[in-house]
C-alpha positions as MATLAB code, in Angstrom:
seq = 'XXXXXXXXXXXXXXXXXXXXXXXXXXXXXXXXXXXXXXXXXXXXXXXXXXXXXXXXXXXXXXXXXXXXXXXXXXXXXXXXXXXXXXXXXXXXXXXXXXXXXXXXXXXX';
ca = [
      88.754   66.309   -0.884;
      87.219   67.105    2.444;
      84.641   65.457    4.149;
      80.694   65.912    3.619;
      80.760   66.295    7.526;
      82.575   69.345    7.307;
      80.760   71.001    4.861;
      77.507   70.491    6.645;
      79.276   71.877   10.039;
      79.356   75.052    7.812;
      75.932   74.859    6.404;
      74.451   75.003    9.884;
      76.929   77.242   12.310;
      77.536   79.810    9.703;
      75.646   83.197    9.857;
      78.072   86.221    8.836;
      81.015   86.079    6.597;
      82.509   86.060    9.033;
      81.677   83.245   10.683;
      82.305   81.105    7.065;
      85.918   82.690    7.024;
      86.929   81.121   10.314;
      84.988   77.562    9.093;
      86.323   77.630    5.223;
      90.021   78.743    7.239;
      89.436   75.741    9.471;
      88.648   73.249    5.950;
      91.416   74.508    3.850;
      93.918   74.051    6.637;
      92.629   70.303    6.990;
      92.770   70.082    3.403;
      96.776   71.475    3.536;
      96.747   73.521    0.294;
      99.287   76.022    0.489;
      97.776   77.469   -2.908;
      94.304   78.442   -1.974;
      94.021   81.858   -0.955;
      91.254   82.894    1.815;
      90.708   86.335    3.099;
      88.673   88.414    4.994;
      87.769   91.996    4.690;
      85.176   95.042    4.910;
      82.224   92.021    5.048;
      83.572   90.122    2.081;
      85.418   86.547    2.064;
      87.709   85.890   -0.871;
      88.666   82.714   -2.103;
      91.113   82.257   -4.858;
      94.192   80.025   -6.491;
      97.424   80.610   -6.939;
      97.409   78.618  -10.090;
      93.960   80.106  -11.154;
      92.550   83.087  -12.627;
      88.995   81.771  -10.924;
      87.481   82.822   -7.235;
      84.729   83.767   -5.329;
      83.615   86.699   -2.995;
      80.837   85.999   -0.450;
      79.393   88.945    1.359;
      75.659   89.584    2.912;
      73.459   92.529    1.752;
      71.832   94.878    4.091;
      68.707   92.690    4.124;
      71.130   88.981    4.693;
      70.776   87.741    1.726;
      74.371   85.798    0.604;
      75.644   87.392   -2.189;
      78.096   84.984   -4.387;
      80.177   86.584   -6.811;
      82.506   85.257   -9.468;
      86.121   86.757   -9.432;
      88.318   86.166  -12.046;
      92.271   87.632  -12.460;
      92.600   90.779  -14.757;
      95.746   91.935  -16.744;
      97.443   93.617  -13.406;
      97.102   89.596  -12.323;
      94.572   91.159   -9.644;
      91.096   89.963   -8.897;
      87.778   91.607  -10.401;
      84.367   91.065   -9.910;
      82.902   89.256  -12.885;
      79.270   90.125  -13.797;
      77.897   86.457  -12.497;
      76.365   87.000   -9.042;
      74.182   84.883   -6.980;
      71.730   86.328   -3.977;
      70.379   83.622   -1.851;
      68.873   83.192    1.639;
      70.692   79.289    2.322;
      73.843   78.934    3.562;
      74.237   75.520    1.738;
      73.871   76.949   -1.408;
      77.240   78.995   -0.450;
      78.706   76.203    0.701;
      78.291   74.222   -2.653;
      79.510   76.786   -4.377;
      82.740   77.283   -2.610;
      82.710   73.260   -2.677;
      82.139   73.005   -6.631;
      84.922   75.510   -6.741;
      87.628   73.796   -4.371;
      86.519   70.372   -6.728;
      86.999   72.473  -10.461;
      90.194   73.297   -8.902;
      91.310   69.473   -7.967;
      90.464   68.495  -10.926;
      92.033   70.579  -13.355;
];
């Protein structure tokens, strides 16, 4: 698992999707999982598995607000949205999610 001092360098230099794509790139690469998927897109970072139907999408909303939403694999073995979604002004609650994710995954 990856240091606490890397997850709070992304708690307080992230602002944008963006900018979390280019710090969660920088963590998985330390981390040297060749399954975790991370992209960026049209405002929206995805994270997902290859060995799970479970992700995330983290975007802003026109006001900044973080916007966490659950993505799960459909029949066509693509991603959807699921209906859980989480708006909140912190960055470190983004960060704990994508960190309570990268641990479910570890673990299982």
């Amino acid at each position: 698992m990856l240091p606490k001092k890397e997850f709070s360098d992304v708690i307080y230099n992230v602002l944008t999707p963006s900018d979390l794509h280019e710090k969660i790139a920088e963590l998985i690469a330390l981390e040297k999982n060749p399954d975790v998927v991370i992209t960026y897109g049209q405002g929206h970072l995805f994270i997902g598995h290859k060995k799970f139907a479970n992700g995330l999408s983290i975007s802003t909303d026109g006001l900044g607000m973080w916007e966490i939403r659950g993505l799960a694999t459909g029949p066509d073995d693509a991603y959807q949205y699921t209906s859980e979604v989480l708006k909140t002004e912190r960055t470190e609650t983004v960060a704990r999610a994508i960190a309570a994710l990268m641990i479910n995954w570890n673990e299982s």
